[in-house]
N, C-alpha and C positions, 0 to 999 in steps of 0.2 A: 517273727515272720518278716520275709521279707524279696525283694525279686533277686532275682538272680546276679543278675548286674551289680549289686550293691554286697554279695558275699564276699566274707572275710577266708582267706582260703586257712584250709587244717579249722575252723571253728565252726563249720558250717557240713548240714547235712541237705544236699542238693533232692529236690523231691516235686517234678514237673515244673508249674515256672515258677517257684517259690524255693524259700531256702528256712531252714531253721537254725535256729542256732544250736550246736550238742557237741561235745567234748568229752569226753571220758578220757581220765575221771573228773570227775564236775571239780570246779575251780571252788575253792574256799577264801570267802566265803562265795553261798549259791548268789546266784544273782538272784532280782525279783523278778519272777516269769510274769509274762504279760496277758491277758485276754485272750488274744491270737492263741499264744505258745498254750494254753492251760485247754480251751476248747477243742486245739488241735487233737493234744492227748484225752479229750472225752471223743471225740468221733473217731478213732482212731485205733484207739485202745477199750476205751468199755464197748463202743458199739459195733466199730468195724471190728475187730477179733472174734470176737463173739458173733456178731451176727453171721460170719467164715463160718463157727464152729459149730456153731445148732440149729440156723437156719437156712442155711445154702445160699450165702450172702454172699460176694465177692472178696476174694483174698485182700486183707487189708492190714494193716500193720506200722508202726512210726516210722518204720523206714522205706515204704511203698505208696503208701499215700500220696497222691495230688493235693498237697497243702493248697487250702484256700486262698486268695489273694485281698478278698472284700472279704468284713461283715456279713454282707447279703450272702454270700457263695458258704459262707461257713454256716451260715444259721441252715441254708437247705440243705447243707450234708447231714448238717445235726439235727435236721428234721427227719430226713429220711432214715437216719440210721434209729432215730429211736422209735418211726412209723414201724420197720421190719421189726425189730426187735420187741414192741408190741405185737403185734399180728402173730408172732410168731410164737410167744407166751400164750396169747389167749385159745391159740390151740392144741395146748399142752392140758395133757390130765392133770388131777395132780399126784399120778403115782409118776408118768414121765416128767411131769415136773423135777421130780425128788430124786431119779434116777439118771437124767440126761441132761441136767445143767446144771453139776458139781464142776466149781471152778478147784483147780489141782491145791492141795492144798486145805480146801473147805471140807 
């Protein structure tokens, strides 16, 4: 993570005022992802997609995301994403359990 001002152009994926670092196909070796970088992909990808998909969460995804820029701003995203995503389990049956949150694949 990082702002904007400081991207590296072709290595970088620009995402509100923040930037990531992503390349395809990943450099060998991978580099060591950071805090920022690993957190990003849990609110982003486990929570934000998901909570899109089964609970009427806001469209979310690593390439649309408002990357966080602090600590603080990243821990409230990943509070909130895992508050819906709770909430939205505990009121699932558990036969809609079983039937409306098979990830593709499972």
């Amino acid at each position: 993570m990082r702002q904007v001002d400081d991207a590296e152009p072709g290595t970088t994926l620009v995402l509100g005022p923040g930037v990531i670092d992503f390349t395809f196909p990943p450099p060998e070796p991978a580099p060591l992802t950071t805090i920022a970088w690993r957190l990003g992909h849990v609110i982003a990808q486990v929570f934000g997609e998901r909570n899109a998909r089964y609970f009427g969460g806001p469209a979310m995804d690593q390439r649309n995301m408002a990357y966080p820029l602090t600590a603080d701003a990243a821990l409230a995203m990943l509070d909130e994403g895992q508050a819906r995503w709770r909430a939205g389990v505990e009121e699932l049956t558990d036969e809609a359990l079983r039937l409306n949150c098979r990830e593709p694949g499972f």
